[in-house]
TORMARLUM-163702 format. One record per residue (C-alpha): residue in one letter; x, z, y. Coordinates in nm, 3 decimals, decimal comma. Layout:
BEGIN
('a' (X Z Y))
...
***
This chain:
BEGIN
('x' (6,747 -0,782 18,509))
('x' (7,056 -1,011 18,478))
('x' (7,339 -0,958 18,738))
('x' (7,520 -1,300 18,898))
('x' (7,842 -1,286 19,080))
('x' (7,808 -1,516 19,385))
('x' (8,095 -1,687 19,632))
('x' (7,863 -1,716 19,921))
('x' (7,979 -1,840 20,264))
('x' (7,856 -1,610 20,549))
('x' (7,756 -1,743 20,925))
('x' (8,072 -1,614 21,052))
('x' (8,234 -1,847 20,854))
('x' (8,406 -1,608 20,593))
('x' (8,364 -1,644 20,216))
('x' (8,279 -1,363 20,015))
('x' (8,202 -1,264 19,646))
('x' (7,905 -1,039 19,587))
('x' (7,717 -0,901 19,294))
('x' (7,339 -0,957 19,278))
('x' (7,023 -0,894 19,044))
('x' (6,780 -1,154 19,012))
('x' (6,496 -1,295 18,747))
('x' (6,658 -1,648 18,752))
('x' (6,964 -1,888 18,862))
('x' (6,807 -2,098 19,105))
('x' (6,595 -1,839 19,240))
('x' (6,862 -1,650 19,391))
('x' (7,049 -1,938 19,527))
('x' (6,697 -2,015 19,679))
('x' (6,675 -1,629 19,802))
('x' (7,061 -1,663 19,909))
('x' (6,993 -1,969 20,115))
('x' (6,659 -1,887 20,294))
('x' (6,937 -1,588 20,413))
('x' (7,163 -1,839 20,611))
('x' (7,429 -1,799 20,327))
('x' (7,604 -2,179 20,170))
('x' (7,629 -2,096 19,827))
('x' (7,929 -2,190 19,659))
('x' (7,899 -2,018 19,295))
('x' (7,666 -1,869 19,080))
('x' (7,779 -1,728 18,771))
('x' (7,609 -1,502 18,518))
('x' (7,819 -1,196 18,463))
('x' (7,781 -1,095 18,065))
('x' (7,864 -0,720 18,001))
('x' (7,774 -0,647 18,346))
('x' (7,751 -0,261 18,235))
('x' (8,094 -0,259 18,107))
('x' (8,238 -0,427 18,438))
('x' (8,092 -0,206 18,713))
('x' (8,116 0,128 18,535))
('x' (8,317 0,268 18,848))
('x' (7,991 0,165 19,008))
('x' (7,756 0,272 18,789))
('x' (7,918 0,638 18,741))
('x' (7,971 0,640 19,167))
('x' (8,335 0,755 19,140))
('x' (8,667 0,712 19,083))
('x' (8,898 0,779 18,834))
('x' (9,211 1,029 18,961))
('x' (9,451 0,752 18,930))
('x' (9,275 0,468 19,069))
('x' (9,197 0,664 19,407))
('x' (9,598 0,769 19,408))
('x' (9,681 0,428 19,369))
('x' (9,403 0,289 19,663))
('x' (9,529 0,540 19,854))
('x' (9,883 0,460 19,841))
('x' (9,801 0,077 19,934))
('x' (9,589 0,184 20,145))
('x' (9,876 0,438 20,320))
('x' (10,154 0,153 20,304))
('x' (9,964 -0,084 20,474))
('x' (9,883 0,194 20,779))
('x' (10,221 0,263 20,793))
('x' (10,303 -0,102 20,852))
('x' (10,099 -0,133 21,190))
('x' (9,826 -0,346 21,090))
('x' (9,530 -0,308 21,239))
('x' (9,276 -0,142 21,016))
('x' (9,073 -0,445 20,966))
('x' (9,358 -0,631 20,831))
('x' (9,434 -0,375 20,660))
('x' (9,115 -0,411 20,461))
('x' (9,165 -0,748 20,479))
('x' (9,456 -0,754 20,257))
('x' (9,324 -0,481 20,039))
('x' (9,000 -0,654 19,960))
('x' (9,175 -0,966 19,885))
('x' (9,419 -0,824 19,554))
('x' (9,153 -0,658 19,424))
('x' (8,917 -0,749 19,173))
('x' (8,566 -0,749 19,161))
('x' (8,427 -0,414 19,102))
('x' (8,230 -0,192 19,277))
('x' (8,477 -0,020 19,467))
('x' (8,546 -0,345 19,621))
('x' (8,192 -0,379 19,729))
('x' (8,216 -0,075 19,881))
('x' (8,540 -0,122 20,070))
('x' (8,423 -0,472 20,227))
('x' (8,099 -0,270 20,350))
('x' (8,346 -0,022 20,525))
('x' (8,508 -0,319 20,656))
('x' (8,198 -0,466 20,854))
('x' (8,112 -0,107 20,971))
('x' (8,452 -0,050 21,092))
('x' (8,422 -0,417 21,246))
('x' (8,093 -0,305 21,409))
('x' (8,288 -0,021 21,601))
('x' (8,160 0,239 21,354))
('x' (8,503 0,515 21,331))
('x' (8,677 0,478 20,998))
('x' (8,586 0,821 20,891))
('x' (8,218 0,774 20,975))
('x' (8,187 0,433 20,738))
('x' (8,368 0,647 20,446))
('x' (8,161 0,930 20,445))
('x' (7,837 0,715 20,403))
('x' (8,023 0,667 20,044))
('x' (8,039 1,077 19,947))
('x' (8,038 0,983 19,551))
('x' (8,345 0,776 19,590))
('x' (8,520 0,923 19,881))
('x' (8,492 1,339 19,916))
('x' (8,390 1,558 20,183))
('x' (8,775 1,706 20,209))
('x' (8,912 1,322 20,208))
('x' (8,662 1,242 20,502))
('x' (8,761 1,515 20,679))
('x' (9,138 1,421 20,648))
('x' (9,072 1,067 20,778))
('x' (8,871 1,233 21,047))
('x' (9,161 1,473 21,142))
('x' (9,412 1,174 21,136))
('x' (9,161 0,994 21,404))
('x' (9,184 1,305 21,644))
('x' (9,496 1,357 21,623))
('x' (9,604 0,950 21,642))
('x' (9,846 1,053 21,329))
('x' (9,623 0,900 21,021))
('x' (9,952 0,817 20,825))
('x' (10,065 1,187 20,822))
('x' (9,681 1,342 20,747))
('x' (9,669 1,059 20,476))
('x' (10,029 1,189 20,329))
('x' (9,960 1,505 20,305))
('x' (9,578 1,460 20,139))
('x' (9,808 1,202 19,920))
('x' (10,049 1,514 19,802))
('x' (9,735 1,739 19,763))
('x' (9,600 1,484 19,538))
('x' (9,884 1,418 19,329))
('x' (9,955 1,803 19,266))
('x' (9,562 1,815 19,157))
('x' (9,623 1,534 18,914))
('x' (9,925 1,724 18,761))
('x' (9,731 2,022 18,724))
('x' (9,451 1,864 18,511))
('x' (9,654 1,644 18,351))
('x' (9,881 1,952 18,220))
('x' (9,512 2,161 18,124))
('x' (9,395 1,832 17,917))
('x' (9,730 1,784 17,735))
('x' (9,741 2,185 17,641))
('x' (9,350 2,134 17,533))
('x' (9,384 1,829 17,342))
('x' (9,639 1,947 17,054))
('x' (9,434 2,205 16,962))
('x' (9,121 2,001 16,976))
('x' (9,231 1,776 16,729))
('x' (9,372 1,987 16,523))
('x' (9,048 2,179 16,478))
('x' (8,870 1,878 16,436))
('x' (9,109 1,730 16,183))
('x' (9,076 2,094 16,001))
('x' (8,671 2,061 16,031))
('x' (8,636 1,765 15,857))
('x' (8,904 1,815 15,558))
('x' (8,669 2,144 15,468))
('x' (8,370 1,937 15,512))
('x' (8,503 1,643 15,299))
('x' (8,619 1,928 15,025))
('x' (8,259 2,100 15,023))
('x' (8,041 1,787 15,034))
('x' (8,231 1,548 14,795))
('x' (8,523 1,744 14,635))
('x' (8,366 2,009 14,504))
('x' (8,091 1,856 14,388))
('x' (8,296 1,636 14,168))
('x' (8,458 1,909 14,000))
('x' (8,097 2,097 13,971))
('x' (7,965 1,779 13,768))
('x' (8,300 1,767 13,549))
('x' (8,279 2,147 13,480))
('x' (7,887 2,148 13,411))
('x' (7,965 1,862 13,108))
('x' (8,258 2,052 12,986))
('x' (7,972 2,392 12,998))
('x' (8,302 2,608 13,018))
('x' (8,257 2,978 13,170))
('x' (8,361 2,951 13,557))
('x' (8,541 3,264 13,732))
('x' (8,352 3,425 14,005))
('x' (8,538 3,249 14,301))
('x' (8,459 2,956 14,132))
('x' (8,112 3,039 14,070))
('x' (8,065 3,133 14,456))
('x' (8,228 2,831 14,610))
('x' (8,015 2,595 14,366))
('x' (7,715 2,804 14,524))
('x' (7,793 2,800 14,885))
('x' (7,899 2,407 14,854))
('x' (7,525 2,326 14,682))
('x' (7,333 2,537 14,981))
('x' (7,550 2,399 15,244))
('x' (7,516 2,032 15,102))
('x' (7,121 2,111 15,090))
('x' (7,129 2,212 15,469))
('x' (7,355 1,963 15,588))
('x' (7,101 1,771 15,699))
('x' (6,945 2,075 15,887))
('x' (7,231 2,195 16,040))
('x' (7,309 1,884 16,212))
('x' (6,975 1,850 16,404))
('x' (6,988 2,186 16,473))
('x' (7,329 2,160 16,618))
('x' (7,202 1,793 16,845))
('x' (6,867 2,017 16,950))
('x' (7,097 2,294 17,056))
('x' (7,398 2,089 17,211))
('x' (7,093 1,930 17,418))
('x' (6,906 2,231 17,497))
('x' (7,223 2,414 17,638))
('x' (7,288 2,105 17,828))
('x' (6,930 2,129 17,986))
('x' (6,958 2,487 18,053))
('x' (7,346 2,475 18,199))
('x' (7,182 2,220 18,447))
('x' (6,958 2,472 18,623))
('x' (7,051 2,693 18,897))
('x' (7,011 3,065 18,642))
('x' (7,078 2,838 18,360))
('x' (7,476 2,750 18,542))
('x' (7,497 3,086 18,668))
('x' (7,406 3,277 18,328))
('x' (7,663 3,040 18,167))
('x' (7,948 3,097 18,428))
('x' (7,916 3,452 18,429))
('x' (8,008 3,458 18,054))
('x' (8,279 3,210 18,094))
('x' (8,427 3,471 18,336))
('x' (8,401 3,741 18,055))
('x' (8,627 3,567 17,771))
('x' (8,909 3,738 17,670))
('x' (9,187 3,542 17,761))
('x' (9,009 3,223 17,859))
('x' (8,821 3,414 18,157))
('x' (9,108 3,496 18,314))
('x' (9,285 3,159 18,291))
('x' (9,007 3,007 18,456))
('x' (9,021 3,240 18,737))
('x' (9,359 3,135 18,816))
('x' (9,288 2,791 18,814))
('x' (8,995 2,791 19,028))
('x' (9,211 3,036 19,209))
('x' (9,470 2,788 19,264))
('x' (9,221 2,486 19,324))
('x' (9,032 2,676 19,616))
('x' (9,395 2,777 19,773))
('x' (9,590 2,458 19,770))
('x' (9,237 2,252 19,904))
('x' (9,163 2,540 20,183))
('x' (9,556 2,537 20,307))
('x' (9,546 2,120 20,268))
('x' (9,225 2,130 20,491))
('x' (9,370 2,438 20,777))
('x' (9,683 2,192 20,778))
('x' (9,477 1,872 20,867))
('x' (9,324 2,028 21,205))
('x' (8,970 2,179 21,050))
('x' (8,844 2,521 21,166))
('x' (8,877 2,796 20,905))
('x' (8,495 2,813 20,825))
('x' (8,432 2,433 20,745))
('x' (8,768 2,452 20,535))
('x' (8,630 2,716 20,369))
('x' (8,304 2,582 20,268))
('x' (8,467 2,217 20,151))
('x' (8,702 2,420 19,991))
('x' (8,408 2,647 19,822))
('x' (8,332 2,329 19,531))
('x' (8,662 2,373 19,357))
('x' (8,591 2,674 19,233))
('x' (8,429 2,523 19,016))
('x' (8,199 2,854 18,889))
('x' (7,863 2,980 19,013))
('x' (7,925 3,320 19,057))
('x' (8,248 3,267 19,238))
('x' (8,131 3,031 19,462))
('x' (7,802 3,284 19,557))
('x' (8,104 3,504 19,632))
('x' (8,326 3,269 19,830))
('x' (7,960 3,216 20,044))
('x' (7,949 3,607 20,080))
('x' (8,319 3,591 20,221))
('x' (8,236 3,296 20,446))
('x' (7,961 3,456 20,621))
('x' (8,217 3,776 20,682))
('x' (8,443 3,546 20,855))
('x' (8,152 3,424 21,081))
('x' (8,113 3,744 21,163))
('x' (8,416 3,798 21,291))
('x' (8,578 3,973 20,945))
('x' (8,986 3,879 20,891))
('x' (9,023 3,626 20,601))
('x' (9,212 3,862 20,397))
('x' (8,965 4,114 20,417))
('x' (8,663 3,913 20,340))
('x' (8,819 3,791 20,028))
('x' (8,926 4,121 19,874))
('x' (8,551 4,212 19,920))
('x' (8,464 3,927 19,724))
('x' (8,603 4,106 19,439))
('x' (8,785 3,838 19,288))
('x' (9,106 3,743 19,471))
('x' (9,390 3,965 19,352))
('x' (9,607 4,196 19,541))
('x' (9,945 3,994 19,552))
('x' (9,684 3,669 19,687))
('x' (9,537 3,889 19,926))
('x' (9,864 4,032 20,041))
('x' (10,020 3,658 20,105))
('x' (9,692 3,538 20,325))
('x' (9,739 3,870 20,539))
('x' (10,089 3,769 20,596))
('x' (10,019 3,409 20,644))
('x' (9,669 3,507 20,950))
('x' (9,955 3,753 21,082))
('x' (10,235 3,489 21,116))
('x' (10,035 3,182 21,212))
('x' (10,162 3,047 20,905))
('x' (9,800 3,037 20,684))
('x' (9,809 2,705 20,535))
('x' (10,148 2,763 20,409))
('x' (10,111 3,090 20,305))
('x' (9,771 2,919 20,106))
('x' (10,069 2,686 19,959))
('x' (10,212 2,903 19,812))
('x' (9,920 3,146 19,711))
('x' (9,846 2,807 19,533))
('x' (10,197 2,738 19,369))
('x' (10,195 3,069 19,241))
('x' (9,862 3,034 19,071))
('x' (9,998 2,667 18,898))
('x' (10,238 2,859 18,737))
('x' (10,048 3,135 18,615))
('x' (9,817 2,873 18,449))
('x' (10,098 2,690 18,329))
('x' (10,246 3,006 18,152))
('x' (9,873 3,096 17,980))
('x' (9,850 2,714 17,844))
('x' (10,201 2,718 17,775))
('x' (10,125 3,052 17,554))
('x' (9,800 2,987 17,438))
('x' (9,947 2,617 17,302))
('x' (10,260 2,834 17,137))
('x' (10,020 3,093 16,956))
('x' (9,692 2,840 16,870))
('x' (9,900 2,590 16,699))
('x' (10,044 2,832 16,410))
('x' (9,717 3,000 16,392))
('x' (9,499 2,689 16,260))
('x' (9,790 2,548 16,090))
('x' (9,788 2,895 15,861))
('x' (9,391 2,894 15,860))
('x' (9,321 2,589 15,742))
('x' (9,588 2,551 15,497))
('x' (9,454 2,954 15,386))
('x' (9,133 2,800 15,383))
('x' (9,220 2,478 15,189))
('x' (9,393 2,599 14,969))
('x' (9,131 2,875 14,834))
('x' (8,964 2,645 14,760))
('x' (9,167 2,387 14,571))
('x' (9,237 2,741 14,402))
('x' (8,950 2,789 14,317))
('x' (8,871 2,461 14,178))
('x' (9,153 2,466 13,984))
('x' (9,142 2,782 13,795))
('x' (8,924 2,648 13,506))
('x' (9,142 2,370 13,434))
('x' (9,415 2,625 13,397))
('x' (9,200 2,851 13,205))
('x' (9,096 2,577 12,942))
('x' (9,429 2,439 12,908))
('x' (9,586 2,791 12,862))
('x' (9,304 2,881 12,580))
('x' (9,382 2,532 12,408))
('x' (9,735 2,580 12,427))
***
């Protein structure tokens, strides 16, 4: 069904732009005016799946929401009201489906609802831990400084996954660029040579002989291999999606050399800096703990972190609850025992946190360092046995004419 963006005129006397579906022009503006709206536009929007993909995926990208947020802070910190505030929000932004969403806050908050309330009817845009910062900030009557520090939490987030997908993406391409030179060699190169070589009906070496072979069976099951490899990229997707399926596949993700233990740290560091962010913005220790359980980020150690939470219920120190959990290490568990001694726990989280970031940063920075020279030597070993080997006849025949 076509989608039509509409200026529409409301009873209030405000004018609006809204996004509707409808079979037809005219009936809409029929549909629109048996509503009490004066319709001032109607105009087909081509693409419409391109436009609204914020709205179609239900979230925000890490940058736009910094970037909202900021506005959104600035204009708080100027003493408007919070309906003007949306007010001049709503009217820089373009049409999109965050917009939508914002101008629906904006009549809840205008119908008395609490600011918090209105955004956490919007979970898939706005998360639990941001809801629960706005709704600290409304307690407290200090929303600029909750939003600030959820602002700074953010930002340090965004570093941290920015710096993972810049280590990953080097040797990612690399591999790939690797992949398909070999591919291109077996499927076309070789092949070539295996046609010039068959006409010339000159002995081949053995290396020859084998690569020739292994280049005609893997051109023959090509074909093969690549539904295979769609049926099992899908199949593992299914299987990842259920509940033993996730857990099966996070337990072995754990048990990587290397890799396993880089991904404790990070979800390590994730689940410290978001638990200390939410202690700091006025939430109890349990609910911080269980908004803070999803950034783990791993099945089994978030069936762990739930083990721990239900210790603390009972009555059982932080620190000690963790280090039965079996997964936070001694120098973490050391800090949060100093920090529930000193009254200091979200800051001692901080820094639990900070050291983590590092620790990452020093395995990508590594693993970058070592990866790099590793496929560059492997793929020029690999190319160049067989150019080698392709080449060996020629020599061969011109050595025996010479």
């Amino acid at each position: 069904m076509p989608s039509y963006l509409c200026k529409i005129g409301t009873a209030d006397g405000r004018v609006v732009e809204k996004t509707f579906d409808a079979a037809g022009r005219e009936q809409l503006k029929e549909n629109l005016e048996e509503q009490g709206f004066f319709v001032f536009q109607i105009r087909l929007q081509l693409f419409q799946f391109l436009k609204q993909a914020d709205a179609q995926r239900g979230k925000l990208s890490g940058r736009r929401f910094l970037a909202f947020n900021r506005e959104l802070l600035v204009l708080l910190r100027s003493g408007l009201p919070v309906l003007q505030v949306f007010d001049a929000l709503l009217s820089q932004m373009e049409t999109s489906g965050l917009r939508e969403v914002l101008g629906e806050i904006r009549e809840e908050v205008k119908g008395g609802s609490m600011l918090s309330d209105a955004f956490a009817k919007y979970p898939r845009y706005f998360p639990h831990l941001y809801v629960a910062s706005i709704r600290a900030g409304e307690k407290t009557g200090d929303l600029p400084v909750t939003l600030t520090r959820y602002l700074e939490y953010q930002q340090r987030v965004e570093e941290i996954r920015a710096r993972v997908r810049s280590a990953s993406f080097y040797p990612v391409l690399l591999t790939t660029a690797a992949v398909s030179v070999l591919v291109f060699l077996i499927l076309y190169v070789v092949p070539s040579f295996t046609q010039i070589y068959a006409d010339a009906k000159v002995e081949l070496p053995f290396m020859t002989r084998m690569l020739i072979g292994f280049s005609d069976g893997f051109g023959r099951i090509a074909p093969l291999l690549l539904v295979a490899c769609v049926i099992l990229y899908f199949s593992f997707k299914g299987a990842a999606r259920t509940s033993k399926g996730r857990l099966f596949f996070d337990k072995g993700l754990l048990r990587l050399p290397f890799f396993g233990q880089l991904m404790r740290d990070y979800a390590l560091s994730s689940f410290s800096r978001t638990l200390g962010t939410t202690l700091a913005s006025g939430t109890p220790l349990v609910p911080a703990m269980t908004m803070s359980r999803g950034t783990l980020n791993n099945r089994v150690l978030e069936n762990e972190m739930v083990s721990a939470i239900h210790r603390v219920e009972e009555g059982t120190a932080l620190s000690d609850s963790l280090q039965r959990s079996g997964f936070f290490p001694v120098i973490a568990l050391r800090m949060i025992g100093v920090g529930e001694t000193t009254g200091a726990l979200d800051e001692m989280l901080g820094e639990v946190a900070a050291y983590y970031e590092s620790e990452v940063e020093r395995r990508l920075t590594l693993l970058t360092t070592l990866i790099e020279p590793v496929l560059m030597l492997s793929m020029g070993l690999m190319i160049g046995a067989i150019v080698f080997a392709m080449y060996v006849p020629i020599f061969q025949l011109g050595t025996a004419i010479g």
